[in-house]
PDB file as gemmi writes it, atoms N, CA and C in Angstrom:
CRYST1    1.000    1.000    1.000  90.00  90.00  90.00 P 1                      
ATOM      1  N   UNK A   1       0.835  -1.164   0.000  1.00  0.00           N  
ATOM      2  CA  UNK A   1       0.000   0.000   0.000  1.00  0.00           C  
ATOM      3  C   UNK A   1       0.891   1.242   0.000  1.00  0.00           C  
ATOM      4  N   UNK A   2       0.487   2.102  -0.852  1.00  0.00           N  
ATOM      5  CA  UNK A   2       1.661   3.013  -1.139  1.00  0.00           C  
ATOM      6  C   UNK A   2       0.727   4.637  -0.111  1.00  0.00           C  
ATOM      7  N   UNK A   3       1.592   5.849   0.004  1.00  0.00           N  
ATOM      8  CA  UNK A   3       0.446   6.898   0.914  1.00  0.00           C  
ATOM      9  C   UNK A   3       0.608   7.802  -0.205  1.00  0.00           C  
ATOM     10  N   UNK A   4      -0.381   8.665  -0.135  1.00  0.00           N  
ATOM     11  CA  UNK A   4       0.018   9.645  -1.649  1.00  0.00           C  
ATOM     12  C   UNK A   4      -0.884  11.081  -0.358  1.00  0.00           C  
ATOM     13  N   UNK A   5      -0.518  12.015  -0.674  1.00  0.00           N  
ATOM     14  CA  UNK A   5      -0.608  13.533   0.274  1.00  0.00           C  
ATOM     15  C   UNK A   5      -0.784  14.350  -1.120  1.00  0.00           C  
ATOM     16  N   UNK A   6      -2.015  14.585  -1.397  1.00  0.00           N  
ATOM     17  CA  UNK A   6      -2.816  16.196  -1.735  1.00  0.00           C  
ATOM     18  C   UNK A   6      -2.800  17.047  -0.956  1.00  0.00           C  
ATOM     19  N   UNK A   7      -2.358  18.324  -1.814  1.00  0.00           N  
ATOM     20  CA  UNK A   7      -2.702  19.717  -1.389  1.00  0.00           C  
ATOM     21  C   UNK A   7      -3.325  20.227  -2.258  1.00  0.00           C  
ATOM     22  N   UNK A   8      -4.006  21.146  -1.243  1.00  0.00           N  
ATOM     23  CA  UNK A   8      -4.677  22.226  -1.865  1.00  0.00           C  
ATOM     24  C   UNK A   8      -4.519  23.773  -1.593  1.00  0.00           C  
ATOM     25  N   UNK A   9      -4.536  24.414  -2.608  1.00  0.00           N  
ATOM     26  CA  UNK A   9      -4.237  26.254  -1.986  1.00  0.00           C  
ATOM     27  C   UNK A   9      -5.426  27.073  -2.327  1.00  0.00           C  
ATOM     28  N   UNK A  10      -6.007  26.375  -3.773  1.00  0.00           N  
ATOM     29  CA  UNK A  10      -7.792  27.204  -4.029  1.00  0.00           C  
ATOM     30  C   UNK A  10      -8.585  26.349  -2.650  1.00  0.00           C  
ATOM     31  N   UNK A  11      -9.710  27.739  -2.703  1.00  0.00           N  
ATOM     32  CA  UNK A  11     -11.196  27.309  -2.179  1.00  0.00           C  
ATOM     33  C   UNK A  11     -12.066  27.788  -3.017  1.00  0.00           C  
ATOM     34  N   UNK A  12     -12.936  28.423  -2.223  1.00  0.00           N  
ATOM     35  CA  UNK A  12     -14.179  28.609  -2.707  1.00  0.00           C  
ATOM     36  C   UNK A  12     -14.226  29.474  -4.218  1.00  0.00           C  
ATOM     37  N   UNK A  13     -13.001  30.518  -4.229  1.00  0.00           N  
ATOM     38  CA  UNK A  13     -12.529  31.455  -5.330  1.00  0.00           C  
ATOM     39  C   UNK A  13     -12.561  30.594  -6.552  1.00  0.00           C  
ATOM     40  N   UNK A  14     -12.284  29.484  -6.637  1.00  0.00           N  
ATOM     41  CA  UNK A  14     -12.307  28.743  -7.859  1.00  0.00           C  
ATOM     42  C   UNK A  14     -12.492  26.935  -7.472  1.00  0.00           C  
ATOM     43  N   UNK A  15     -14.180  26.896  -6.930  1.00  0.00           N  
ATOM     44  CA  UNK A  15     -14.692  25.472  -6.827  1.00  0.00           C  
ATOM     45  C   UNK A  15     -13.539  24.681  -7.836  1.00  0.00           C  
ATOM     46  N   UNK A  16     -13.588  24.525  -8.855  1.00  0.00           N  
ATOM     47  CA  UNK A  16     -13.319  23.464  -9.667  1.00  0.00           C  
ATOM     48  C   UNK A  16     -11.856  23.513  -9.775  1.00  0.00           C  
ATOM     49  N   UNK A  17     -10.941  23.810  -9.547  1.00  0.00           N  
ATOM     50  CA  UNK A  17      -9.763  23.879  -9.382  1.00  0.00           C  
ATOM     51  C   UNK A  17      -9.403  23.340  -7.928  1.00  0.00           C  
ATOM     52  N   UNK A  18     -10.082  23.969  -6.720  1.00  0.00           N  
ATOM     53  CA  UNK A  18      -9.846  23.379  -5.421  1.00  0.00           C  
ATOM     54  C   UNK A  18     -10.339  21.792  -5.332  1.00  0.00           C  
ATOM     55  N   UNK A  19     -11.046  21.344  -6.064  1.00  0.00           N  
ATOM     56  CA  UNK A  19     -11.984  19.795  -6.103  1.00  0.00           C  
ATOM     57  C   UNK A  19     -10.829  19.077  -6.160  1.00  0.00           C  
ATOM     58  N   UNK A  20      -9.825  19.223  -7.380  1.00  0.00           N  
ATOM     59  CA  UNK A  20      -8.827  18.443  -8.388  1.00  0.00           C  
ATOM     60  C   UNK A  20      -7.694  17.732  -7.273  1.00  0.00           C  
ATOM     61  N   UNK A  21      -7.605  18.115  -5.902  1.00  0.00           N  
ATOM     62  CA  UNK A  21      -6.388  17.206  -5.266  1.00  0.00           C  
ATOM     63  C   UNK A  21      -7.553  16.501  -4.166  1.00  0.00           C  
ATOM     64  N   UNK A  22      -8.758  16.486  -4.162  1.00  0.00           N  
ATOM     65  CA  UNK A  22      -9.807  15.688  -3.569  1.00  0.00           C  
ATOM     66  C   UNK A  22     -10.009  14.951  -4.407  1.00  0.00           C  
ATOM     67  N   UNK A  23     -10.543  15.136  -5.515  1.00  0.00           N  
ATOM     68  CA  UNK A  23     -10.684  13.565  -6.568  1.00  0.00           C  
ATOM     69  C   UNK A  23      -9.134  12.683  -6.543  1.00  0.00           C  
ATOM     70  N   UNK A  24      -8.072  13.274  -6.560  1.00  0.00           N  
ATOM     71  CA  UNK A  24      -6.910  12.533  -6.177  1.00  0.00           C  
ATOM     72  C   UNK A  24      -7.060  11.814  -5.393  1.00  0.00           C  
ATOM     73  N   UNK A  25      -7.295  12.349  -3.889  1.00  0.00           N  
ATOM     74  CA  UNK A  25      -6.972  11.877  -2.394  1.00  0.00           C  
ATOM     75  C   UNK A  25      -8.385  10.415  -3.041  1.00  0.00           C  
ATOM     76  N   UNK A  26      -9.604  11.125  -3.519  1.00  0.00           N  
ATOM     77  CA  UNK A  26     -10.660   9.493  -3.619  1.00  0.00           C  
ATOM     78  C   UNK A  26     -10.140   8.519  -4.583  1.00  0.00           C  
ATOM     79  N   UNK A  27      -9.557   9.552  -5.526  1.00  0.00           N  
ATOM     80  CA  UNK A  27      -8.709   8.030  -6.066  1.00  0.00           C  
ATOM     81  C   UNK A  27      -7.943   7.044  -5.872  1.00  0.00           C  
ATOM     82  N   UNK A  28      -6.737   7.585  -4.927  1.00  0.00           N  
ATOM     83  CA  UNK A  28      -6.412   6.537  -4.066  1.00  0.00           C  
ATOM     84  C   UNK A  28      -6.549   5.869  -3.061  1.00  0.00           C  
ATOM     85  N   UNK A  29      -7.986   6.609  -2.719  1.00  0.00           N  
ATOM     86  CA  UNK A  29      -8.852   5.716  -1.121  1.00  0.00           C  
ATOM     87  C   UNK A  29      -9.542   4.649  -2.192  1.00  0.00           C  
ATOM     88  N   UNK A  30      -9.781   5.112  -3.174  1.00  0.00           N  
ATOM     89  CA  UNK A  30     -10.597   4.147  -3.927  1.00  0.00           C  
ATOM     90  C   UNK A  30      -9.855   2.782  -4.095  1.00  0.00           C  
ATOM     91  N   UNK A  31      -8.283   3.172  -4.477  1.00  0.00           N  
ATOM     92  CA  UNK A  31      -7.283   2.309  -5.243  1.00  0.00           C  
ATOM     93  C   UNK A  31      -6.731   1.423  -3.617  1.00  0.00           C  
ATOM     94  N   UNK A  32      -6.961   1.624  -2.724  1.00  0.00           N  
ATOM     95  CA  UNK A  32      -6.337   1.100  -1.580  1.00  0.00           C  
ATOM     96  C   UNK A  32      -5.143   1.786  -0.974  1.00  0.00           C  
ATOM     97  N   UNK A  33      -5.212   2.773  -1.119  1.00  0.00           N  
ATOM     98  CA  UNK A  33      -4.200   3.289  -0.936  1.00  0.00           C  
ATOM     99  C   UNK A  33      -4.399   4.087   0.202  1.00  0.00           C  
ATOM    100  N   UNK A  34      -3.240   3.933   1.416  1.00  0.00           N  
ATOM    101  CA  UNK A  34      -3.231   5.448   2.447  1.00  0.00           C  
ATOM    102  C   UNK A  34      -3.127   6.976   2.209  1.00  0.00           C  
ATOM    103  N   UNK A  35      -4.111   7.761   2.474  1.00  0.00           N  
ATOM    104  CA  UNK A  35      -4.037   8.884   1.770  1.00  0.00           C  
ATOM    105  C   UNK A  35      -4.455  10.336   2.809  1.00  0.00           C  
ATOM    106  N   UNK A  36      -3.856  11.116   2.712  1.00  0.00           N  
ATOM    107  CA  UNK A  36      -4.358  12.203   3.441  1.00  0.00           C  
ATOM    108  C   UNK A  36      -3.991  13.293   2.513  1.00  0.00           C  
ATOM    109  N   UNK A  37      -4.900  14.445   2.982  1.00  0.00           N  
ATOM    110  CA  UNK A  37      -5.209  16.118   2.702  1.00  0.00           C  
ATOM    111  C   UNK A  37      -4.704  17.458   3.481  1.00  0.00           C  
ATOM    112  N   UNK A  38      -3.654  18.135   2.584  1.00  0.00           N  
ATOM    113  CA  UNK A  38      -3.571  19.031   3.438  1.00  0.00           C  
ATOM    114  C   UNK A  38      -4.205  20.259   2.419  1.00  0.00           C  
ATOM    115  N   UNK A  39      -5.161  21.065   3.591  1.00  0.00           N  
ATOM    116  CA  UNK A  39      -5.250  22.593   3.036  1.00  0.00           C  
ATOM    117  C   UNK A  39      -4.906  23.877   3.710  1.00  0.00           C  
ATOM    118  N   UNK A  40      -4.215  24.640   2.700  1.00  0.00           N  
ATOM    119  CA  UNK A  40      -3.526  25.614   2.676  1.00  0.00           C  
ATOM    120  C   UNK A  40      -4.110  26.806   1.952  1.00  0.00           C  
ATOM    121  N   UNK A  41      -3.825  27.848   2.586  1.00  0.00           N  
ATOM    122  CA  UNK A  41      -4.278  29.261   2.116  1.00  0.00           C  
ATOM    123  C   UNK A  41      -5.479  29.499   1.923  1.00  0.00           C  
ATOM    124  N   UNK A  42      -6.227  29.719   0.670  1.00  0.00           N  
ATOM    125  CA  UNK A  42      -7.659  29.698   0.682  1.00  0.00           C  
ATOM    126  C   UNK A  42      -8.129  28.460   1.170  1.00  0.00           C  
ATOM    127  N   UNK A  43      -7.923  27.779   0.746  1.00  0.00           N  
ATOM    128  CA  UNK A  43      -8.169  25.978   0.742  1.00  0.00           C  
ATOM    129  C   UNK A  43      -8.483  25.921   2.128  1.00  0.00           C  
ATOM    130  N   UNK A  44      -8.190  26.403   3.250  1.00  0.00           N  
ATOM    131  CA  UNK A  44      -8.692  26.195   4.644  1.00  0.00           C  
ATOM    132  C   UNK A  44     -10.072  26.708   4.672  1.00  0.00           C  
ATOM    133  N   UNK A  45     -10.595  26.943   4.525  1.00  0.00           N  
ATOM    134  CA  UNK A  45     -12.070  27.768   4.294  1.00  0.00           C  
ATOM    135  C   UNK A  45     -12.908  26.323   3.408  1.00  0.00           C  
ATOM    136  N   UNK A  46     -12.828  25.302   3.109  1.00  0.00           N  
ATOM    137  CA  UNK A  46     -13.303  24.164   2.520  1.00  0.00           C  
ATOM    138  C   UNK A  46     -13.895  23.462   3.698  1.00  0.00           C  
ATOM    139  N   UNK A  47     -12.515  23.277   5.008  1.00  0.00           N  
ATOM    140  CA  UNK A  47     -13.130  22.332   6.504  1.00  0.00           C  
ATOM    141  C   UNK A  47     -14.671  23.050   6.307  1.00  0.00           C  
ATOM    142  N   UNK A  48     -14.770  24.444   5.925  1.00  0.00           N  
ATOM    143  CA  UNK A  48     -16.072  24.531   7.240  1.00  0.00           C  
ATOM    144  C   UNK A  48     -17.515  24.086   5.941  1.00  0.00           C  
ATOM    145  N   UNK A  49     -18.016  23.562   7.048  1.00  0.00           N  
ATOM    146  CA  UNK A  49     -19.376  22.472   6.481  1.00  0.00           C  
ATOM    147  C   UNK A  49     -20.233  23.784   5.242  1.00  0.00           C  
ATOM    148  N   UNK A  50     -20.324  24.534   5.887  1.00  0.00           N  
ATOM    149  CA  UNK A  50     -21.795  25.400   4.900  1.00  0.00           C  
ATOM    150  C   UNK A  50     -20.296  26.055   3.554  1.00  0.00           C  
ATOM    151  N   UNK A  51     -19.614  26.003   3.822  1.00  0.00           N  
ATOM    152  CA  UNK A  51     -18.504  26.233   2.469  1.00  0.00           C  
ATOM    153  C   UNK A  51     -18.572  25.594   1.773  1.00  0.00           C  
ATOM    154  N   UNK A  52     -18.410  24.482   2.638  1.00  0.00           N  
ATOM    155  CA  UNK A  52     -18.049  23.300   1.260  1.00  0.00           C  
ATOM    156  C   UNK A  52     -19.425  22.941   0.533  1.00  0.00           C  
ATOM    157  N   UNK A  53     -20.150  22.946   1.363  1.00  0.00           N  
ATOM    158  CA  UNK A  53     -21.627  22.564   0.659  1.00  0.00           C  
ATOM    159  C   UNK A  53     -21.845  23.847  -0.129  1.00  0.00           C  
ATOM    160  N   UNK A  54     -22.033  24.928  -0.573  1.00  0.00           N  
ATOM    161  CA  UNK A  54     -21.968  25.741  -1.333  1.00  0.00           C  
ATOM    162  C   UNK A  54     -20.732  25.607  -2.629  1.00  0.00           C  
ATOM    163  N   UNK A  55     -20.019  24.745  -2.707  1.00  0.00           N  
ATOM    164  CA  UNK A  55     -18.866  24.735  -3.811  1.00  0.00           C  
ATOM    165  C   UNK A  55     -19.387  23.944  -4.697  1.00  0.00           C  
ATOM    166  N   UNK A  56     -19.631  24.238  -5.797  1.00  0.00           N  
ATOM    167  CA  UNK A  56     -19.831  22.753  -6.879  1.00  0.00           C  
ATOM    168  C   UNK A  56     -19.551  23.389  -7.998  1.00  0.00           C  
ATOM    169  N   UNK A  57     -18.114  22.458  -8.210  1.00  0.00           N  
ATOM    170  CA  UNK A  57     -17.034  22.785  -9.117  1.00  0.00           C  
ATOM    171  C   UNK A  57     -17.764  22.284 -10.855  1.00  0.00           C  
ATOM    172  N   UNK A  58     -17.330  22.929 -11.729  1.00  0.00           N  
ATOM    173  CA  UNK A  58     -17.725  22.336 -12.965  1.00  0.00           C  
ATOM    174  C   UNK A  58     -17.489  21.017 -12.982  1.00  0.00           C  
ATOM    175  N   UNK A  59     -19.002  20.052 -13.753  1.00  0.00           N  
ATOM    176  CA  UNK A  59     -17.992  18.992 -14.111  1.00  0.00           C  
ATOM    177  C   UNK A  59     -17.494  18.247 -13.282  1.00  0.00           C  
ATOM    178  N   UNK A  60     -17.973  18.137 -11.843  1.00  0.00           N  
ATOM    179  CA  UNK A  60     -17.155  17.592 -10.977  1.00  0.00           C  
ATOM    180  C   UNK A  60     -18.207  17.159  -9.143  1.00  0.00           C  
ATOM    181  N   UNK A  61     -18.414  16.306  -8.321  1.00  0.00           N  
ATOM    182  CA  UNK A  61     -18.765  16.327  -7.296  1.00  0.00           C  
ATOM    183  C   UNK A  61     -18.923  17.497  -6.301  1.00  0.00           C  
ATOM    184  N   UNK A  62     -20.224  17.937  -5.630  1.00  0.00           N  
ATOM    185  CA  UNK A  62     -19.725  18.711  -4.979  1.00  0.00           C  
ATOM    186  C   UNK A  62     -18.957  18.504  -3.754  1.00  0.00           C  
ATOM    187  N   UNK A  63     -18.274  19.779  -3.796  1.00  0.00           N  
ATOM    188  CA  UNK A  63     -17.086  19.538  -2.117  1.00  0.00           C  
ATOM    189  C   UNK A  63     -17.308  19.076  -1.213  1.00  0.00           C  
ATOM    190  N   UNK A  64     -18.509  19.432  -0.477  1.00  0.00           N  
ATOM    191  CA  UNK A  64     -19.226  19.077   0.845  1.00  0.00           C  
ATOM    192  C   UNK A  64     -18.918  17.488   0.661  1.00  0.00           C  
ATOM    193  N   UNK A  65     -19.643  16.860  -0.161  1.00  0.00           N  
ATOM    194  CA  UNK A  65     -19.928  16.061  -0.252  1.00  0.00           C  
ATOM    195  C   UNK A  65     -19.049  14.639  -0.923  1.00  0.00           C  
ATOM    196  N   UNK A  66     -18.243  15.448  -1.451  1.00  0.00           N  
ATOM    197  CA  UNK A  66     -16.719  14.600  -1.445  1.00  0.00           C  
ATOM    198  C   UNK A  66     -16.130  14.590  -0.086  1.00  0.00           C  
ATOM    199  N   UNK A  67     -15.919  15.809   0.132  1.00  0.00           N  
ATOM    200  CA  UNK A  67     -15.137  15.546   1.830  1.00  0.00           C  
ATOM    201  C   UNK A  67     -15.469  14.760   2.543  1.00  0.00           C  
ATOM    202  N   UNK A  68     -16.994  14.726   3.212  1.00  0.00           N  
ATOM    203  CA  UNK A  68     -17.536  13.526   4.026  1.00  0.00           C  
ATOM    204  C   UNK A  68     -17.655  12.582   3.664  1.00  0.00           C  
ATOM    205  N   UNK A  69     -16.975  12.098   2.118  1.00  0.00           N  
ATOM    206  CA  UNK A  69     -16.659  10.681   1.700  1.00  0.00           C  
ATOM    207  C   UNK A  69     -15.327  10.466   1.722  1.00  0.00           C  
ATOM    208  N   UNK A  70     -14.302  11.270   2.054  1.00  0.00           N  
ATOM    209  CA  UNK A  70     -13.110  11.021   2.276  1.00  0.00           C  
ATOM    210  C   UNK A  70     -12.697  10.826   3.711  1.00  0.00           C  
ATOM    211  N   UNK A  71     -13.256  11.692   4.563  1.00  0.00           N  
ATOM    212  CA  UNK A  71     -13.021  11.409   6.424  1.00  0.00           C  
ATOM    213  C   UNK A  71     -13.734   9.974   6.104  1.00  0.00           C  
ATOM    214  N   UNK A  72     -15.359   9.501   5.763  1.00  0.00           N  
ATOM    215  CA  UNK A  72     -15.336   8.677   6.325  1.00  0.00           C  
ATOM    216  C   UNK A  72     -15.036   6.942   5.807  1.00  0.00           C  
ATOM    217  N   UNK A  73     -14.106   7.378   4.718  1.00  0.00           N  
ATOM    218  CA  UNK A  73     -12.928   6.770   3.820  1.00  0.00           C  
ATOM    219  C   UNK A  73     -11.611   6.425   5.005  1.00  0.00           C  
ATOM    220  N   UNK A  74     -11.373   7.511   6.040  1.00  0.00           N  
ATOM    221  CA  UNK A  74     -10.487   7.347   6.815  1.00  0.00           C  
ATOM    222  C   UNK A  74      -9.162   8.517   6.485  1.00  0.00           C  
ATOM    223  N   UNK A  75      -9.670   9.317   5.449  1.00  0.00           N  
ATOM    224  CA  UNK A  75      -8.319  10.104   5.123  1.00  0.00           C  
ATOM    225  C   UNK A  75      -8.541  11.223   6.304  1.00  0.00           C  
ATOM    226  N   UNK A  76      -6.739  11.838   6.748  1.00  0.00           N  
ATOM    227  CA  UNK A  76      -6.866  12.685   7.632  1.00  0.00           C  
ATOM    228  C   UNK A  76      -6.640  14.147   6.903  1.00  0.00           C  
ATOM    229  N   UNK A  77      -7.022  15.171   7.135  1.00  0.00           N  
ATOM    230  CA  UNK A  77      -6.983  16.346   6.894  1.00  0.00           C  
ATOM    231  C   UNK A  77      -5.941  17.213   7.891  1.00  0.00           C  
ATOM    232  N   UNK A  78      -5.614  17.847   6.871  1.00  0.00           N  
ATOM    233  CA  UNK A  78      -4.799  19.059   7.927  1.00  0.00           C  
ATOM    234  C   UNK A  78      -4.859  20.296   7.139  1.00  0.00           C  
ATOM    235  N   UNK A  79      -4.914  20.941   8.318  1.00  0.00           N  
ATOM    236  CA  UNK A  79      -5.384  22.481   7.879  1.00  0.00           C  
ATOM    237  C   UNK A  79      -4.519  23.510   8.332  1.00  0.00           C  
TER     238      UNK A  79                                                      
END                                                                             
């Protein structure tokens, strides 16, 4: 099992750009893989619940709702 670490520096300023190292982090929760999230700069403004549920990136899952499939995937976050 290999660990793979996403970052992120967008938030809310550009949904669909901030999504792109979360579909990562599910790809390798998907693939078996150990995986955690760090966010940085804007990207900290994603933890909070009514943010993320307001983001829905083009083309893509919304945030909220990726995130609470990644914690409860087991990935850890850092902010």
């Amino acid at each position: 099992m290999a660990m793979l670490s996403a970052a992120s520096t967008c938030g809310s300023n550009d949904p669909t750009r901030a999504v792109l190292p979360l579909l990562s982090a599910q790809g390798a929760l998907d693939s078996g893989n150990e995986t955690e999230v760090f966010l940085v700069g804007e990207a900290v403004h994603m933890i909070n619940e009514e943010i993320a549920n307001a983001m829905n990136p083009v083309g893509w899952p919304n945030v909220g709702e990726l995130i609470r499939g990644l914690v409860s995937g087991g990935v850890h976050f850092y902010v």
